[in-house]
MDTraj code that builds the backbone (N, CA, C; nanometers):
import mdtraj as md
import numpy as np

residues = "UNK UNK UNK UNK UNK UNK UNK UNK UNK UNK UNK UNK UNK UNK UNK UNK UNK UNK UNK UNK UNK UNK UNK UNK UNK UNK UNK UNK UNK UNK UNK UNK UNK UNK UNK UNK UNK UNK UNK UNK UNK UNK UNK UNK UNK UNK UNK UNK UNK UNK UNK UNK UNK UNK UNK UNK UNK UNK UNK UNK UNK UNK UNK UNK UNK UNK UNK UNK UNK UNK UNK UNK UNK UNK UNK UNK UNK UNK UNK UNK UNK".split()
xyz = np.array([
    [-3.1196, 8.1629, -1.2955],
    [-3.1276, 8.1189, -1.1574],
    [-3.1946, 8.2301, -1.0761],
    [-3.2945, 8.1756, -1.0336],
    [-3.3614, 8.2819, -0.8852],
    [-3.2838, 8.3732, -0.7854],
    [-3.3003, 8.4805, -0.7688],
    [-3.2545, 8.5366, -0.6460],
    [-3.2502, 8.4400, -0.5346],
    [-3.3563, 8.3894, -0.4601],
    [-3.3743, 8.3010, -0.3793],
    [-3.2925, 8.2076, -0.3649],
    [-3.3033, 8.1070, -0.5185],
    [-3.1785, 7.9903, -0.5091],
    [-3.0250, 8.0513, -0.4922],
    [-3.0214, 8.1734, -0.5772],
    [-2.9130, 8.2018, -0.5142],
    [-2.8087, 8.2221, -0.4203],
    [-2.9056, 8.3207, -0.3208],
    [-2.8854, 8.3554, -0.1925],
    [-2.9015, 8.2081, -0.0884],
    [-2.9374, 8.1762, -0.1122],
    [-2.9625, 8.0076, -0.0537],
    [-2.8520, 7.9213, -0.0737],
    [-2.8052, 7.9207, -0.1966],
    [-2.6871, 7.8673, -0.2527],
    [-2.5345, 7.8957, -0.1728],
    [-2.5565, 8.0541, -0.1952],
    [-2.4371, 8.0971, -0.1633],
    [-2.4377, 8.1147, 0.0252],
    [-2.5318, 8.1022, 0.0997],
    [-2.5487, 8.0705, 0.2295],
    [-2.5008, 7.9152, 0.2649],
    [-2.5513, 7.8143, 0.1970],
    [-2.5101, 7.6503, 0.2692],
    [-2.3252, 7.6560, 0.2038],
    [-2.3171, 7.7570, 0.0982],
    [-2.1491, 7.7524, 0.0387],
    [-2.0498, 7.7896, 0.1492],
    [-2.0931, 7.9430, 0.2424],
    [-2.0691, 7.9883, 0.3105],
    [-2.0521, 7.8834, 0.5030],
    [-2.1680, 7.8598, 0.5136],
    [-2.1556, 7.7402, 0.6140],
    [-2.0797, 7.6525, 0.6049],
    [-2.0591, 7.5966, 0.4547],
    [-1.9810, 7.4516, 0.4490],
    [-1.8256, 7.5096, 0.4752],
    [-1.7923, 7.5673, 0.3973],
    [-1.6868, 7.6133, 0.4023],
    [-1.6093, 7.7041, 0.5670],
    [-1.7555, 7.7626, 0.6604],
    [-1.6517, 7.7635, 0.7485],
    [-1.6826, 7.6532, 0.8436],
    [-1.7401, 7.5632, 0.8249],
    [-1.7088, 7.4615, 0.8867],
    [-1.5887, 7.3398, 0.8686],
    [-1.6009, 7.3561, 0.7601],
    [-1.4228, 7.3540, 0.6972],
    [-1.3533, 7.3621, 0.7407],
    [-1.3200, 7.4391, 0.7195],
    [-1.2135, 7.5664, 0.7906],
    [-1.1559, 7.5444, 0.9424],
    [-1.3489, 7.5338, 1.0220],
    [-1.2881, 7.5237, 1.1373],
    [-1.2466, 7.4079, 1.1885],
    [-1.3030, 7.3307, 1.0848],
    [-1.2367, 7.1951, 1.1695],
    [-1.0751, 7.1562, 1.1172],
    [-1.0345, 7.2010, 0.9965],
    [-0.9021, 7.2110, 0.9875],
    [-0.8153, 7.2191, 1.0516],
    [-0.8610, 7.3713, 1.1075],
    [-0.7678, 7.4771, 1.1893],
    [-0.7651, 7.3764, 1.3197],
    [-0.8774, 7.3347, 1.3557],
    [-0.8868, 7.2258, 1.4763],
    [-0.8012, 7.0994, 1.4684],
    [-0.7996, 7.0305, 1.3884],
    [-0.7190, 6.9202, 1.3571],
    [-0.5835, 6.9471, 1.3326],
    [-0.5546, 7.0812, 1.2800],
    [-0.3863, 7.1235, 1.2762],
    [-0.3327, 7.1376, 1.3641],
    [-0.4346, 7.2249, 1.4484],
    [-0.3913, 7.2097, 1.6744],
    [-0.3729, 7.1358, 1.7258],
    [-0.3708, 6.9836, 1.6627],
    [-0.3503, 6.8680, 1.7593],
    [-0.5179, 6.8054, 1.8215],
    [-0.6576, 6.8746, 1.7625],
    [-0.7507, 6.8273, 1.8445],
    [-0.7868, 6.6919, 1.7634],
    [-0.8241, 6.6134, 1.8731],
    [-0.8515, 6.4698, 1.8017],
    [-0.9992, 6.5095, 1.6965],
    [-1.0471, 6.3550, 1.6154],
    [-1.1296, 6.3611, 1.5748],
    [-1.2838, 6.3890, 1.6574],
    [-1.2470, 6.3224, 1.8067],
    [-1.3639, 6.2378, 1.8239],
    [-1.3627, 6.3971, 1.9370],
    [-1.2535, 6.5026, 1.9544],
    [-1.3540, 6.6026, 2.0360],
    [-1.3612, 6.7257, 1.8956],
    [-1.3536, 6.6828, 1.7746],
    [-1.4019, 6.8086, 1.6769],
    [-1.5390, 6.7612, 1.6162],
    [-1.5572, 6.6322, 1.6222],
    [-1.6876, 6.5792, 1.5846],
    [-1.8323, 6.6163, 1.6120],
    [-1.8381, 6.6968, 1.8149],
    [-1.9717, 6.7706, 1.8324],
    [-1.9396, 6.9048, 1.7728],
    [-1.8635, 6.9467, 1.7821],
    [-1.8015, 7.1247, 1.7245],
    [-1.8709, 7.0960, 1.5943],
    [-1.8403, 7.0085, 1.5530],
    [-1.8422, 7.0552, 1.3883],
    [-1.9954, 6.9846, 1.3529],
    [-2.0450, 6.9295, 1.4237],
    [-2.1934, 6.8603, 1.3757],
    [-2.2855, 6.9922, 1.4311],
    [-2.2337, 7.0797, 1.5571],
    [-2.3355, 7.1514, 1.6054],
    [-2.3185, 7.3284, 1.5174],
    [-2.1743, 7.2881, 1.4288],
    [-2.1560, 7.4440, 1.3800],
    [-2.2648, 7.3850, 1.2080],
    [-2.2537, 7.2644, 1.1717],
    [-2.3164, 7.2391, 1.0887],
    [-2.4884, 7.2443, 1.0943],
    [-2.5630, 7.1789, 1.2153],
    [-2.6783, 7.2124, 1.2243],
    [-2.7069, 7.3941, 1.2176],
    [-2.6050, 7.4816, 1.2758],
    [-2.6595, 7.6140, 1.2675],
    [-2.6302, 7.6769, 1.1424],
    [-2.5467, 7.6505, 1.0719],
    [-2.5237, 7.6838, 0.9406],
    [-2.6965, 7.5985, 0.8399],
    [-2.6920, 7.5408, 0.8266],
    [-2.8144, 7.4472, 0.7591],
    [-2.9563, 7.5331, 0.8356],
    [-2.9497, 7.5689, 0.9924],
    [-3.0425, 7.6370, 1.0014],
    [-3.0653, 7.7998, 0.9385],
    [-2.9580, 7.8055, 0.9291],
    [-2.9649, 7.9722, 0.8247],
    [-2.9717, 7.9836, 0.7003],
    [-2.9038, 7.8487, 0.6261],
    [-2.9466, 7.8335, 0.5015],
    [-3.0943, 7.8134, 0.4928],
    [-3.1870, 7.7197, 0.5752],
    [-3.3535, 7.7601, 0.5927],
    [-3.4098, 7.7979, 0.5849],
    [-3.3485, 7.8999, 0.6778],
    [-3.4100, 8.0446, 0.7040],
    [-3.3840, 8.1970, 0.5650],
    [-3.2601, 8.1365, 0.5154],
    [-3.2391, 8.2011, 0.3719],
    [-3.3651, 8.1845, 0.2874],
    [-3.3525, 8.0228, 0.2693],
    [-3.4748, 7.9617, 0.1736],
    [-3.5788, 8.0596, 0.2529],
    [-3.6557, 8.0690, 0.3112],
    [-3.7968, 8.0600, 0.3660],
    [-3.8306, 8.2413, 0.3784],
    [-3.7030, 8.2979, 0.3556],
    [-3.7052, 8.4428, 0.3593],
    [-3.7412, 8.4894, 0.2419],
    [-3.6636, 8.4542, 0.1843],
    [-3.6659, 8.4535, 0.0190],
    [-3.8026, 8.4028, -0.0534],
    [-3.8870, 8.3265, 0.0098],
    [-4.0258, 8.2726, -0.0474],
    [-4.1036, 8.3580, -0.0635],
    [-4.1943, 8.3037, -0.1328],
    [-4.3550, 8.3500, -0.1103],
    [-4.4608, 8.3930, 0.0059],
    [-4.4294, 8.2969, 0.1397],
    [-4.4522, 8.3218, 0.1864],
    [-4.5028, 8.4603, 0.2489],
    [-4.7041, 8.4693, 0.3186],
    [-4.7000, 8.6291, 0.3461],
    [-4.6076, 8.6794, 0.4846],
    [-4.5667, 8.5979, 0.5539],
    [-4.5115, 8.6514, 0.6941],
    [-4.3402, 8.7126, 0.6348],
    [-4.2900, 8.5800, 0.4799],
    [-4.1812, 8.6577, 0.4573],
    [-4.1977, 8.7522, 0.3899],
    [-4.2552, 8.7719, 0.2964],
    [-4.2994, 8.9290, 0.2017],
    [-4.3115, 9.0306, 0.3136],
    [-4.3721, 9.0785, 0.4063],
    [-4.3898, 9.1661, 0.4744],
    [-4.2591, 9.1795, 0.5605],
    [-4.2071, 9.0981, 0.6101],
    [-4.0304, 9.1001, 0.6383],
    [-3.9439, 9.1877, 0.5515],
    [-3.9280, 9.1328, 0.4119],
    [-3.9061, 9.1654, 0.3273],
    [-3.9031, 9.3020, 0.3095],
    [-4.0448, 9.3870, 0.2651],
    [-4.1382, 9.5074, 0.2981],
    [-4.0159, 9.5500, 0.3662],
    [-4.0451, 9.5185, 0.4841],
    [-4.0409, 9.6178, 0.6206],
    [-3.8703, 9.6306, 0.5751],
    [-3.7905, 9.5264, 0.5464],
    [-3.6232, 9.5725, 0.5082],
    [-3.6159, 9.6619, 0.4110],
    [-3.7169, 9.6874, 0.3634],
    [-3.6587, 9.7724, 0.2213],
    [-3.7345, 9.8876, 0.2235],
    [-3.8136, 9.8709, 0.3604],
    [-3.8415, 10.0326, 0.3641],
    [-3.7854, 10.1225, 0.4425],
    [-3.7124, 10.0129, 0.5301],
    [-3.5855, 10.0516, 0.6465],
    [-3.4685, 10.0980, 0.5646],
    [-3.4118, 10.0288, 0.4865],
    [-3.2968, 10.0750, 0.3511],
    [-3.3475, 10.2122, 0.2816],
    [-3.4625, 10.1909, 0.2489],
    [-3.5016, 10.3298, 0.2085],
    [-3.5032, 10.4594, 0.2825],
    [-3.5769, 10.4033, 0.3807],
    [-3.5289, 10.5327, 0.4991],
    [-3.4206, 10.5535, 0.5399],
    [-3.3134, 10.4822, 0.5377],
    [-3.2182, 10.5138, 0.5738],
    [-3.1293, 10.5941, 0.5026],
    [-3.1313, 10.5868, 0.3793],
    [-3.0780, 10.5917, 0.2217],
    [-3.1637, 10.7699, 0.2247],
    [-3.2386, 10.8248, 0.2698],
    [-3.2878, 10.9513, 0.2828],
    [-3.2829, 11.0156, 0.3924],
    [-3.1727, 11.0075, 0.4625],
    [-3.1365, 11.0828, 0.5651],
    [-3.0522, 11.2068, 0.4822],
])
top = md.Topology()
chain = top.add_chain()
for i, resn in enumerate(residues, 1):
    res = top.add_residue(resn, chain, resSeq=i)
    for name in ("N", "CA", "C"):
        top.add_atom(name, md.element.get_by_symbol(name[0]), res)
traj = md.Trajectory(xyz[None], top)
């Protein structure tokens, strides 16, 4: 399995789950369905948008390679202080 799919993987795992979570914790409080329903559709669109943005980091892409670059030369410099 790819780095990429990985990190991608384990990002929409991460979203699902605290969206989970939060709507649990919400429904154990007494909140109805119908006011956890925007909470949890709008914590789901931003989770799915970071899993995206996982995917699209992780690509081929040249705008992400040079992203990329630039993190690991920041880690490096930092790592030689």
């Amino acid at each position: 399995m790819s780095n990429r799919l990985k990190r991608t993987l384990v990002s929409a795992a991460r979203g699902a789950a605290m969206v989970l979570g939060l709507t649990t914790i919400w429904m154990i409080r007494g909140a109805s369905p119908a006011g956890v329903a925007p909470w949890a559709v709008g914590f789901a669109v931003l989770f799915a948008a970071i899993t995206w943005y996982t995917w699209w980091f992780y690509g081929d892409s040249p705008k992400a390679l040079a992203l990329q670059a630039k993190a690991e030369a920041k880690a490096i410099q930092g790592l030689g202080r």
